[in-house]
C-alpha positions in Angstrom: 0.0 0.0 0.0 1.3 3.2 -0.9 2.6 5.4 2.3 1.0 9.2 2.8 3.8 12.2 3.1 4.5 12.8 6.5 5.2 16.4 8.0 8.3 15.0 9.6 9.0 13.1 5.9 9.2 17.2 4.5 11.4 18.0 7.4 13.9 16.0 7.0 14.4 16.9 3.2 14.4 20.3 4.2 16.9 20.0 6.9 19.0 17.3 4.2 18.5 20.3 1.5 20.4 23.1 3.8 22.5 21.1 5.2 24.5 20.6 1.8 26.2 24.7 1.1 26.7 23.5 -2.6 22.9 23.5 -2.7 22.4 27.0 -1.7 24.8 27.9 -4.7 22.8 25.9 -7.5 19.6 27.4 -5.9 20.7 31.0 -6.4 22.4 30.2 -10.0 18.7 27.9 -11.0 16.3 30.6 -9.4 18.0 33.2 -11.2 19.1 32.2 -14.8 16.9 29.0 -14.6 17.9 25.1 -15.0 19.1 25.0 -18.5 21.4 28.0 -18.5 22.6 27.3 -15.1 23.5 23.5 -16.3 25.0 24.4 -19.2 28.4 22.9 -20.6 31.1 25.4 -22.3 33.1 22.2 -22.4 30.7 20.8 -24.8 30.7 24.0 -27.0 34.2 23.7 -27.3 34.3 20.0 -28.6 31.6 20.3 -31.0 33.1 22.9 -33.3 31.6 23.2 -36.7 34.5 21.8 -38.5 34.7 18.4 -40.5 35.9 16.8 -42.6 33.2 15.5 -44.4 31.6 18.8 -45.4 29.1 18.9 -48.0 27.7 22.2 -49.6 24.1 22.5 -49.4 23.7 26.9 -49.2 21.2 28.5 -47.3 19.1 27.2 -44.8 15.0 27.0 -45.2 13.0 28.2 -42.6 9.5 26.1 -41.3 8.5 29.1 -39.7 5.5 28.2 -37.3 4.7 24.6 -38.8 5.2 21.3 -38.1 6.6 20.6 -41.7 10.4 19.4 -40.8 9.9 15.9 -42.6 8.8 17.7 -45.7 11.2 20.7 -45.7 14.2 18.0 -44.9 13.2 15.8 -47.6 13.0 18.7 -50.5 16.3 20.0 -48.8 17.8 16.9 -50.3 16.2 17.3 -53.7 16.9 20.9 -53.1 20.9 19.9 -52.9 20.6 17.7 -56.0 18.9 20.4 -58.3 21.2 22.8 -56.7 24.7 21.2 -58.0 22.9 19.7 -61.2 21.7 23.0 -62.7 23.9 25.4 -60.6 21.1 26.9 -58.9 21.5 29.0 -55.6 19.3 29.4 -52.6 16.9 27.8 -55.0 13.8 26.4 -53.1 11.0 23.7 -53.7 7.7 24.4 -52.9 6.9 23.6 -49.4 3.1 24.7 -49.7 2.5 22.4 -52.5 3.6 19.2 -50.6 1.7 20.7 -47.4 -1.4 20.9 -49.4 -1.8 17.4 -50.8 -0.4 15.9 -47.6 -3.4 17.7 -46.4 -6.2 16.6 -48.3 -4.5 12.9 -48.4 -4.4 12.6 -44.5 -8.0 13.8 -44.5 -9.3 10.7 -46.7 -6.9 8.2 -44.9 -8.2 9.5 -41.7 -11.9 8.8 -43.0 -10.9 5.4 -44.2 -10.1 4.4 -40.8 -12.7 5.5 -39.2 -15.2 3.6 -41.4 -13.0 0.7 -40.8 -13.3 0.9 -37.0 -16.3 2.2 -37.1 -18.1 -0.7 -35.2 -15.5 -0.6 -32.2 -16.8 1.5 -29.1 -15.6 5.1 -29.1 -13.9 4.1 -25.9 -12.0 1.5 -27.8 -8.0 2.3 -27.6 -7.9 2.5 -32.0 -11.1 4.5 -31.5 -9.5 6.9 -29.1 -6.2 7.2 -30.7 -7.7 8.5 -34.1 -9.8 10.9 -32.7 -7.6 12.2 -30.3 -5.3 14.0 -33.5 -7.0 13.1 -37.2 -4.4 15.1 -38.6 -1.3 16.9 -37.9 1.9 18.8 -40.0 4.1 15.7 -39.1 5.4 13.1 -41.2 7.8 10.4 -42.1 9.9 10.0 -45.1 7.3 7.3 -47.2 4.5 9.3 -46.1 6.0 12.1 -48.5 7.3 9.7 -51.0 3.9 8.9 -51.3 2.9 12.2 -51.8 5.5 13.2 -54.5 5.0 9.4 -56.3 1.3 10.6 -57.1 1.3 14.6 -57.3 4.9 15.2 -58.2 6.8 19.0 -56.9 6.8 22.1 -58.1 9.1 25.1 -57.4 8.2 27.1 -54.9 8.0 30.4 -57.1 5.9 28.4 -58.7 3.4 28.3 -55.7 4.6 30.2 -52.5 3.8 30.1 -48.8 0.7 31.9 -47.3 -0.1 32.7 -44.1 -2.1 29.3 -43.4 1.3 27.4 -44.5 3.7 29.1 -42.3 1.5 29.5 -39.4 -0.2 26.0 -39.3 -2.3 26.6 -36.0 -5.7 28.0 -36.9 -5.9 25.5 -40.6 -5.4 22.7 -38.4 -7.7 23.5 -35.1 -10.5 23.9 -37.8 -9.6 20.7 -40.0 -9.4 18.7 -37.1 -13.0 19.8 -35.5 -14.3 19.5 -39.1 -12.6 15.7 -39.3 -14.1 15.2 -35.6 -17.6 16.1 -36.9 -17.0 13.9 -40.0 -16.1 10.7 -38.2 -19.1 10.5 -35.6 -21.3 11.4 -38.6 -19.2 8.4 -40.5 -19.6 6.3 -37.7 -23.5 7.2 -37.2 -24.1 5.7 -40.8 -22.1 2.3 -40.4 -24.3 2.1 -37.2 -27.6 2.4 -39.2 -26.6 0.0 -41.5 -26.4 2.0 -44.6 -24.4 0.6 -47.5 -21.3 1.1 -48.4 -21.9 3.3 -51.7 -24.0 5.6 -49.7 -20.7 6.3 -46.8 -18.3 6.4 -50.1 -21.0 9.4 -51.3 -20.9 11.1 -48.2 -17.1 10.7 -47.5 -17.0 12.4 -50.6 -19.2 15.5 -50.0 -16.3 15.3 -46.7 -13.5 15.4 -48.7 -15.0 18.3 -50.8 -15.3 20.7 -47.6 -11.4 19.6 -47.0 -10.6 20.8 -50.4 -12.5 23.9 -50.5 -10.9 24.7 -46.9 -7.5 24.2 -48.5 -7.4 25.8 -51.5 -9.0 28.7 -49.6 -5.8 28.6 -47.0 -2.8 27.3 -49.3 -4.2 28.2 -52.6 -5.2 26.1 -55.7 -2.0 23.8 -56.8 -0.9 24.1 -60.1 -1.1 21.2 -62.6 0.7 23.0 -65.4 3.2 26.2 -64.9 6.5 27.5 -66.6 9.9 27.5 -64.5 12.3 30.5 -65.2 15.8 30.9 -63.7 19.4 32.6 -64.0 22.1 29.8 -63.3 25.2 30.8 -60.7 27.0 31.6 -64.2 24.1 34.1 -65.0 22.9 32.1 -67.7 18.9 32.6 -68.2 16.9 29.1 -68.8 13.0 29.3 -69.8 11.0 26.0 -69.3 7.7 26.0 -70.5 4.5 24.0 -69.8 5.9 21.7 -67.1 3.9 19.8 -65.0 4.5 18.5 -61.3 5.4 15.3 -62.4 7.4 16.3 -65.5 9.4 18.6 -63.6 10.3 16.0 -60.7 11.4 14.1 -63.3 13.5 16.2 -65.4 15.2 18.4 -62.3 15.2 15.8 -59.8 15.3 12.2 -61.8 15.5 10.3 -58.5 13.9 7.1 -58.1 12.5 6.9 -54.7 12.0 3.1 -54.7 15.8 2.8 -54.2 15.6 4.5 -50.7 15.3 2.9 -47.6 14.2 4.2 -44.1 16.7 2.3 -41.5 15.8 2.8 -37.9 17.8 2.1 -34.5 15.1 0.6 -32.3 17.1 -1.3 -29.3 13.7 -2.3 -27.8 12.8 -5.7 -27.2 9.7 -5.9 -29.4 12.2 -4.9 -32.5 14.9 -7.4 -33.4 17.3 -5.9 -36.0 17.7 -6.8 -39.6 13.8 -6.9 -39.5 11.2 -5.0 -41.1 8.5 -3.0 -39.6 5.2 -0.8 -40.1 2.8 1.2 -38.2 -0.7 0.6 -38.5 -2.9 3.4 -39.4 -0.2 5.6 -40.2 -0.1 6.7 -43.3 -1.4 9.5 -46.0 -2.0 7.9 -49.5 -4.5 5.2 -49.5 -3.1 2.7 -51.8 0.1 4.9 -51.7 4.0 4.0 -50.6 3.4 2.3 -46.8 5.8 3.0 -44.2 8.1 0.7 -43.8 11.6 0.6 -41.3 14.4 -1.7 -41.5 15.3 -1.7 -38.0 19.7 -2.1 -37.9 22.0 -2.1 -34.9 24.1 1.5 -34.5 27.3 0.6 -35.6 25.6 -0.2 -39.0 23.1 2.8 -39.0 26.0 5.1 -38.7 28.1 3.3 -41.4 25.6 3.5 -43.7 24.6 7.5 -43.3 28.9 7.5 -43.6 28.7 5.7 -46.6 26.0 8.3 -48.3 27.9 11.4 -47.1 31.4 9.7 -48.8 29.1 9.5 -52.2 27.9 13.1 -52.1 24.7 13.0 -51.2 22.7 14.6 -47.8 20.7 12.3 -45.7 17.3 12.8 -44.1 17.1 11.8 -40.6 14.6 12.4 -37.5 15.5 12.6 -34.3 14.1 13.9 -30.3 15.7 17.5 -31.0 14.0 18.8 -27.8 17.0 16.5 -25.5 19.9 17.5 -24.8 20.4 20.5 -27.9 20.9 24.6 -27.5 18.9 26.4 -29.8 21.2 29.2 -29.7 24.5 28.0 -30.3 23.3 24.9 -31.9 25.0 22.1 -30.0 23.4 18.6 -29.8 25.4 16.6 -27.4 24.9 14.2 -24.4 27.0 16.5 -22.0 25.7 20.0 -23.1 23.7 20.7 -20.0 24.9 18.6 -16.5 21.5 18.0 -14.8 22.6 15.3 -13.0 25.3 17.7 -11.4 23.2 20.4 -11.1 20.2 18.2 -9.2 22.7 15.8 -7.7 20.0 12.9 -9.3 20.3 10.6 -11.6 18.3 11.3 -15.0 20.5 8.6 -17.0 17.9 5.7 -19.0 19.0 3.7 -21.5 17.8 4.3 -25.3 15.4 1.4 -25.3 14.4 2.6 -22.0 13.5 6.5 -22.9 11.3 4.3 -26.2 9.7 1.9 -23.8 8.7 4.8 -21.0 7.6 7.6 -23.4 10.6 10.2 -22.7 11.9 10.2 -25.9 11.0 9.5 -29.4 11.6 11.1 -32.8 10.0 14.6 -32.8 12.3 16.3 -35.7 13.4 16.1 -39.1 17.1 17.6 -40.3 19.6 17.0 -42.9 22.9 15.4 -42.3 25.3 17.1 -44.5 28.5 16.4 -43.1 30.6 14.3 -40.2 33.6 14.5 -38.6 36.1 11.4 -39.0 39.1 10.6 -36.9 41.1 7.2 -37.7 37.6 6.7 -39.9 35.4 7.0 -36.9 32.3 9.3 -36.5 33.0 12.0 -33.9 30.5 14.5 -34.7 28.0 15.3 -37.7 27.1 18.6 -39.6 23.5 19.3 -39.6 20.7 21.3 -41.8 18.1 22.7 -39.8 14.9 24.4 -41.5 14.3 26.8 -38.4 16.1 30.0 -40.5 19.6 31.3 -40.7 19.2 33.1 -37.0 20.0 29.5 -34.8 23.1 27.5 -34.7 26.0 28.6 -37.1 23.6 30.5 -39.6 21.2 27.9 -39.5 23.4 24.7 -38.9 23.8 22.5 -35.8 26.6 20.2 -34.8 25.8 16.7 -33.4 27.8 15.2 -31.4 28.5 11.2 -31.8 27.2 10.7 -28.9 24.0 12.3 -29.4 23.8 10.4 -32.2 23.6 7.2 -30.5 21.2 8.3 -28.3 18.4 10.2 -29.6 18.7 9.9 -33.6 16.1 7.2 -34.6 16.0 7.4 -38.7 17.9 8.1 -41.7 16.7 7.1 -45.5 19.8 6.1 -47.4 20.1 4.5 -51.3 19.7 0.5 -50.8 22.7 0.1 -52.8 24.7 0.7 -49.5 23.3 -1.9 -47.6 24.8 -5.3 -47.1 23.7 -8.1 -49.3 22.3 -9.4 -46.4 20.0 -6.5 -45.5 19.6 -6.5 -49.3 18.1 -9.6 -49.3 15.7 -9.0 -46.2 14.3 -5.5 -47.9 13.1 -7.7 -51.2 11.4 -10.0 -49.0 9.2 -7.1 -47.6 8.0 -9.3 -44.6 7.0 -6.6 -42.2 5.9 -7.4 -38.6 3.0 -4.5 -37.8 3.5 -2.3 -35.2 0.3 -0.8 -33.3 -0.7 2.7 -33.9 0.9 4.2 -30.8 4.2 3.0 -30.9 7.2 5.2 -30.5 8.4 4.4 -34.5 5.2 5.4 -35.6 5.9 9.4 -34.2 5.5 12.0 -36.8 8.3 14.4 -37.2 
């Protein structure tokens, strides 16, 4: 049986508390500056200098601005590096809004096939309760917007720009979500009264139609045919006329996404490596690219972003950016704030225990673009943020190795780095399916 606090129980921490004059130093440094800034490491600083010598050139960072959209700006970052060197474009940018808009509408009819296919659970049920409790978001993961790109190809993004709604997410998705709310008990109301199945495919339609009509009134209409103009870092002038989405991914991009993999580091129990794995009802496309993880041990995780970086290319990757990382000077390292010192208490969990418990999972999309080798060996990593040129060195953070073990939980590399053996278990595509709410399944 759990005890009550005793009066004599506070006492004695109190009396514990003053007795310690270290205490009283903290305290004044903690109420004063507060816990981060008073626990913070200049000896970390000082290691994680943004040098390498791995150093890729990728120009000026993008900027999210007040969205959730770090998987999609990360993703076009590395288009946006290929188009860059191919055509000698600079500070060229793909259209974020575009992207954001079909996401949008795509979510909206995944979120409505779920709920008709749940429909006859109780609203109390745990599937029930997990749909309704966000039926949309500005998170991602990589397939989600290979899916995306695979059926509605990209576009520029002078070709369509941001607006308000697409840089300051918060009021489009308070009213999609209470419109998607309304949609599913009125969804769920006509599976109850038995109605038949053209008749809920008619009104899921009429949904979908509100969906599109509120985002084309936020983001604007997409374009399906537009010309591209540009001056070249020689200052030569190129006119492309009557592209489409598709056309132009093809032509300025030309990258076949089916040769990407995601590979995860998930050290939990449930998730032997060298295995595959999905997440149920997570998703964006119906009938699109399915999410799917190839869960590897670190060692080989790193290797392989390594292996990338050596070829030329960036790498998408998602990771808990909210632990352990200054905004300011854009350090992400294990020892870059001394909590434990500054508390005298032990915060330390292992990786598979801050997955199990809930304390950490992937919350942020970035870039790696560079890594530090000594005697061939990873000591820190260059990375592309999309929160503007005004954090970190002008928009770029250093990771530390460390970090990197810890809280970094997905990169996408080209297959044709893997072994043959994870080769051979990628073209099997036996996938063990994960449930909705676990930690792989978080949206960046």
């Amino acid at each position: 049986m759990i005890q009550e606090i005793t009066l004599d129980t506070i006492q004695n921490f109190e009396k514990d508390f003053k007795k310690c004059r270290k205490n009283g130093v903290i305290q004044r440094s903690v109420m004063k500056n507060g816990i981060f800034a008073s626990s913070e490491n200049q000896e970390s600083l000082v290691k994680n200098t943004p040098v390498f010598s791995i150093d890729l050139d990728t120009g000026q960072v993008s900027n999210q601005k007040r969205s959730g959209r770090c998987w999609m700006f990360a993703a076009l970052n590395t288009f946006r590096h290929k188009i860059a060197t191919d055509f000698k474009l600079k500070d060229f940018e793909l259209s974020q809004n575009y992207t954001f808009f079909w996401d949008k509408f795509e979510k909206a009819n995944y979120f409505y096939g779920n709920v008709i296919k749940t429909a006859k659970e109780p609203i109390t049920s745990r599937e029930v309760a997990f749909l309704l409790a966000t039926p949309q978001q500005d998170g991602g993961q990589w397939d989600m917007l290979v899916a995306i790109i695979q059926k509605y190809g990209i576009v520029p993004k002078s070709v369509m720009p941001e607006t308000y709604s697409s840089s300051n997410s918060g009021e489009l998705n308070s009213l999609l979500n209470k419109k998607l709310r309304k949609d599913a008990m009125d969804l769920r109301g006509l599976v109850e009264a038995g109605k038949k199945e053209a008749e809920i495919e008619s009104a899921k339609q009429g949904m979908l139609k509100d969906v599109y009509n509120i985002l084309a009134t936020s983001l604007g209409i997409p374009p399906k045919h537009f010309d591209f103009s540009y001056r070249d870092t020689s200052e030569a002038y190129v006119y492309d006329q009557n592209l489409t989405p598709q056309s132009f991914y093809d032509k300025y991009i030309g990258i076949d996404l089916n040769e990407y993999v995601s590979v995860i580091n998930a050290p939990t129990k449930d998730k032997p490596y060298n295995q595959l794995y999905t997440v149920d009802m997570l998703g964006n496309v119906v009938g699109g690219k399915e999410v799917c993880h190839l869960n590897v041990d670190m060692d080989t995780f790193k290797q392989l972003a390594i292996a990338q970086l050596k070829a030329g290319e960036s790498v998408w990757y998602g990771c808990d950016v909210g632990q352990f990382s200054t905004r300011d000077s854009g350090i992400m390292a294990t020892d870059v704030y001394k909590f434990n010192q500054t508390f005298s208490v032990n915060f330390d969990m292992t990786k598979a225990e801050r997955l199990d418990s809930g304390e950490s999972l992937m919350t942020h999309a970035m870039v790696l673009t560079g890594v530090d080798l000594v005697d061939d060996q990873p000591t820190k990593w260059k990375v592309e943020n999309s929160w503007g040129d005004k954090v970190g060195t002008k928009g770029y953070f250093v990771m530390s190795d460390d970090w990197m073990s810890e809280y970094t939980y997905q990169i996408v590399v080209r297959k044709e780095f893997l072994s043959e053996e994870l080769k051979e278990v990628v073209e099997k595509n036996e996938m063990t399916r994960l449930a909705p709410w676990d930690p792989m399944g978080a949206l960046a």
